[in-house]
VEXFIBA-544006 format. One record per residue (C-alpha): residue in three letters; x, y, z. Coordinates in steps of 0.25 Angstrom, whole numbers, plus 5000, padded with zeros to 4 digits. Layout:
<nodes>
- Ala  X  Y  Z
...
</nodes>
This chain:
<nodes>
- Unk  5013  4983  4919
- Unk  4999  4987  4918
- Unk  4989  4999  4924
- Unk  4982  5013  4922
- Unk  4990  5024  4920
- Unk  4990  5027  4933
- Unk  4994  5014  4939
- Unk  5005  5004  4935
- Unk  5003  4989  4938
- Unk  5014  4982  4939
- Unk  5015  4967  4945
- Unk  5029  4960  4947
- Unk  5028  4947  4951
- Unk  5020  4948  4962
- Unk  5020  4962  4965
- Unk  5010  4970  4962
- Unk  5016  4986  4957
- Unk  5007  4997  4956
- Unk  5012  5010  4952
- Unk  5004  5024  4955
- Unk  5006  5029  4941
- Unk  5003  5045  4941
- Unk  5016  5051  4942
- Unk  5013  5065  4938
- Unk  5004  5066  4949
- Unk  5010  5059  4959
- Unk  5003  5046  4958
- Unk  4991  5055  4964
- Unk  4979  5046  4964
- Unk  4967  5051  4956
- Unk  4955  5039  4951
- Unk  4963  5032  4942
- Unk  4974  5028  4950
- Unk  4966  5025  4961
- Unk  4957  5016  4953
- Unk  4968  5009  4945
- Unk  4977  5009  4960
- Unk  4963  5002  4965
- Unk  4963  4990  4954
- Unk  4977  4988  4954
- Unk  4977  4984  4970
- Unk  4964  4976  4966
- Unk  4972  4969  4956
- Unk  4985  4967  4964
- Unk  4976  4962  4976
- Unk  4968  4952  4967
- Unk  4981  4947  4958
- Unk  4986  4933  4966
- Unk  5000  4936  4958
- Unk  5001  4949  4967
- Unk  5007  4947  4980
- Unk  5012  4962  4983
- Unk  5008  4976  4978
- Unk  5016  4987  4976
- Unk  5011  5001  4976
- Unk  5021  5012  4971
- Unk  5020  5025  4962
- Unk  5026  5030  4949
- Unk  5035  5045  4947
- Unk  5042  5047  4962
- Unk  5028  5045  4969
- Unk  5019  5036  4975
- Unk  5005  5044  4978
- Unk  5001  5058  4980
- Unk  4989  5057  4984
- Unk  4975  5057  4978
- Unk  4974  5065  4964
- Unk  4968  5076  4970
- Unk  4964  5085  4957
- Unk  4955  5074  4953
- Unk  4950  5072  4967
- Unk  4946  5085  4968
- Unk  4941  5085  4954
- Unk  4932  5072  4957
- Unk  4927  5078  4969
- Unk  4923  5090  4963
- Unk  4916  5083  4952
- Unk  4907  5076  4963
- Unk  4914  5062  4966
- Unk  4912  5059  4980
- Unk  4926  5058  4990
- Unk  4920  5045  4993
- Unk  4920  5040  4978
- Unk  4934  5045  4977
- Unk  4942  5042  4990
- Unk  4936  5027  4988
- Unk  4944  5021  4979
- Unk  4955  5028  4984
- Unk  4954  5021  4997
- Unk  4949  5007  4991
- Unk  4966  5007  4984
- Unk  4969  5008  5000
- Unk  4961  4997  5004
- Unk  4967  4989  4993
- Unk  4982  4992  4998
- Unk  4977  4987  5011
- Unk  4968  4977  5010
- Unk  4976  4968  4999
- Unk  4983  4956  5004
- Unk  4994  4959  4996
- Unk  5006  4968  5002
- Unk  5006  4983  4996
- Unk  5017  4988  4996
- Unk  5020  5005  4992
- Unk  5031  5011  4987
- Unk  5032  5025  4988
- Unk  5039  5035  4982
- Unk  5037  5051  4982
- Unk  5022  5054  4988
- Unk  5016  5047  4994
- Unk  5003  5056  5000
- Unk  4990  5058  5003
- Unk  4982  5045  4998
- Unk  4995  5041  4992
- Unk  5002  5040  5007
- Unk  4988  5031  5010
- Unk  4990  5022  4997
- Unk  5005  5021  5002
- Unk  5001  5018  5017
- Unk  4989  5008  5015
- Unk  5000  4999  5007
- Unk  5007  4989  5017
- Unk  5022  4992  5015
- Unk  5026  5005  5008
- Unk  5042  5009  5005
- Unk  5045  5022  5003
- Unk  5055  5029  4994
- Unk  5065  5040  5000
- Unk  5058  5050  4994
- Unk  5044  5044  4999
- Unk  5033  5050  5008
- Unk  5020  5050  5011
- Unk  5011  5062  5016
- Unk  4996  5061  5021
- Unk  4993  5073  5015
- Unk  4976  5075  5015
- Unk  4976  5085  5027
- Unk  4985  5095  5018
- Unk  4972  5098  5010
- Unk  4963  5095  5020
- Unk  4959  5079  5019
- Unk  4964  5067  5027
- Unk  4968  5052  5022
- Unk  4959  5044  5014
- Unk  4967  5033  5011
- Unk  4969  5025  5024
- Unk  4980  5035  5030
- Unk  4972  5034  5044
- Unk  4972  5022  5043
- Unk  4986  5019  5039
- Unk  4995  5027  5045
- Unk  4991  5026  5062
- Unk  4994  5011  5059
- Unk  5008  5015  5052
- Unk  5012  5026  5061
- Unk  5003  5026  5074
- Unk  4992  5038  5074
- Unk  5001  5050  5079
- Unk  5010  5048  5068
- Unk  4999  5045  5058
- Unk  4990  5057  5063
- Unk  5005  5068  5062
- Unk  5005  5061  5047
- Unk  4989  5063  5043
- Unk  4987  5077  5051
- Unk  4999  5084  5045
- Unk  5002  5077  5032
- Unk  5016  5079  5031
- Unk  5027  5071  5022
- Unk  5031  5058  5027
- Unk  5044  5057  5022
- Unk  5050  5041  5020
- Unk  5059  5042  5030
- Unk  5048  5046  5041
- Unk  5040  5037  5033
- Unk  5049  5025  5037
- Unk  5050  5030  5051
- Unk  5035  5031  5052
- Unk  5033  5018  5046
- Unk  5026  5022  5034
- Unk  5037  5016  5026
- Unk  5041  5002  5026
- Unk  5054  5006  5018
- Unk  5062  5018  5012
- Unk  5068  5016  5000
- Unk  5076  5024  4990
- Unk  5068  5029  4978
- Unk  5073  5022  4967
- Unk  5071  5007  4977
- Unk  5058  5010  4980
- Unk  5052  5003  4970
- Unk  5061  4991  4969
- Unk  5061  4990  4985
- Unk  5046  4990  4986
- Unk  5044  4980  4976
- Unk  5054  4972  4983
- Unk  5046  4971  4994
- Unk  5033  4969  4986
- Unk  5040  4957  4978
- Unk  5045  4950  4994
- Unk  5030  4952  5000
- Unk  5026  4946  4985
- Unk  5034  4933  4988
- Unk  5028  4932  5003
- Unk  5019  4924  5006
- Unk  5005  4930  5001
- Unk  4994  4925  5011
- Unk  5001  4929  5021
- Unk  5005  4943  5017
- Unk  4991  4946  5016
- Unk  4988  4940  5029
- Unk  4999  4948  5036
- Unk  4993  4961  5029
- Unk  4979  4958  5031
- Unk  4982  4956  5047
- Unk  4990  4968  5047
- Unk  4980  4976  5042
- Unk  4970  4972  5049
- Unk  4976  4972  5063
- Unk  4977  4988  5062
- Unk  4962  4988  5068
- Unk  4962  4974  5075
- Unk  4963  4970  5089
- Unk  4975  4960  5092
- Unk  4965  4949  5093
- Unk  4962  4953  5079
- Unk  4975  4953  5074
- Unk  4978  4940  5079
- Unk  4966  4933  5076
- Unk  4970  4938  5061
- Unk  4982  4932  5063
- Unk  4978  4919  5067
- Unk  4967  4918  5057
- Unk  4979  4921  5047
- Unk  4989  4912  5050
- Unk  4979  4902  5051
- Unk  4978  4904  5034
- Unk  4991  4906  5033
- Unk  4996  4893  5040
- Unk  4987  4884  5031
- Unk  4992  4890  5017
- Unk  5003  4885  5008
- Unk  5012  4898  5008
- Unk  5015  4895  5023
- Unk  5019  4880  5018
- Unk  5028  4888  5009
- Unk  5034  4897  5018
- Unk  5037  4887  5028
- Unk  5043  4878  5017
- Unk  5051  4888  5010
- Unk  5057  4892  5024
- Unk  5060  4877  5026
- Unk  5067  4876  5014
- Unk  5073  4889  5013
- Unk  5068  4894  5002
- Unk  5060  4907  4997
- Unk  5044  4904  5000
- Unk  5034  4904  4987
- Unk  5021  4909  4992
- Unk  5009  4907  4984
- Unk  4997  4913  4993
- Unk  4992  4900  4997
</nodes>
């Protein structure tokens, strides 16, 4: 185990854990966090050992939000929203844009940019007592964190506009009925059930995986050309590497595939 205060680093095997670590203040996320959240993804991205990451929070919650005492107190002191919301939104392109499957686990809160860090990930599983609130329009603001983005995708733009415009609790039951939630867990398996699902997508196969996210992604704002021609550009890769020669002689001989990402 290894991290700032604020963030704990676990690895096992090949899954990559990190823990917000703010407990008292509801893993809010003032500069540290952010910062230590930033090159921790940087490191799981760029670690060839790593093949999943899992993104969870300590004390019965995930994220509240942005640290808004120090937010206000930055701003006040004459740091620029830009220079603030930046690294803030670099931690989402990072969830989004490593080939590696994030998966969240959330528990308590999840709201404001803490329902973005939690819907920028690819799968998330919620506890029972799990939700997730957009919150910004209660003290005025909107999403900074992707929301827009995110959630017309996930839930179609009338159900996502009814989520931004009112900011109301979305309990882990709707959550799961929305689509939000890729599972709903008991409390205590939360934790054990997502890095179950973070050690099966750890022993897949690994250029695939990232192919598969990559072209999901992307076909969000692609034409059906486009998303073929991805395809086909993919497969391409894939059919030449040494993990579908694997796959295909695991299966013949019935027996567990060892991918290596070659």
């Amino acid at each position: 185990m290894s991290g700032l205060s604020s963030l704990i680093e676990e690895t096992d095997d090949k899954v990559r854990i990190l823990r917000l670590n703010r407990p008292a203040a509801m893993n809010a996320l003032d500069t540290e966090l952010v910062g230590a959240l930033g090159a921790a993804l940087v490191r799981a991205r760029d670690d060839a050992a790593i093949r999943a990451i899992l993104l969870t929070g300590e004390g019965g919650s995930f994220c509240s939000g942005a640290d808004l005492k120090e937010a206000l107190a930055t701003l006040g002191q004459g740091q620029g929203l830009d220079a603030r919301v930046a690294p803030f939104q670099e931690n989402i392109r990072l969830i989004a844009g490593t080939p590696k499957p994030v998966v969240a686990a959330v528990d308590g809160a999840a709201v404001g940019f803490g329902a973005d860090l939690a819907l920028a990930c690819d799968l998330r599983l919620l506890s029972v007592r799990a939700y997730l609130q957009e919150k910004f329009v209660g003290i005025g603001l909107m999403p900074d964190g992707g929301a827009t983005f995110h959630l017309p995708r996930l839930v179609g733009i009338g159900r996502a506009l009814e989520l931004l415009l009112l900011g109301e609790k979305i309990e882990a039951a709707r959550a799961l009925e929305l689509g939000l939630a890729n599972r709903v867990v008991a409390v205590e398996a939360l934790f054990d059930e997502a890095l179950a699902l973070c050690r099966r997508l750890a022993e897949g196969p690994p250029l695939a995986l990232a192919r598969i996210k990559a072209a999901t992604r992307a076909a969000l704002s692609s034409t059906l050309d486009e998303a073929l021609a991805r395809e086909g550009a993919g497969q391409a890769e894939l059919l030449r590497s040494a993990d579908l020669a694997e796959g295909v002689g695991a299966w013949a001989a019935r027996r567990k595939a060892n991918f290596q990402g070659r």
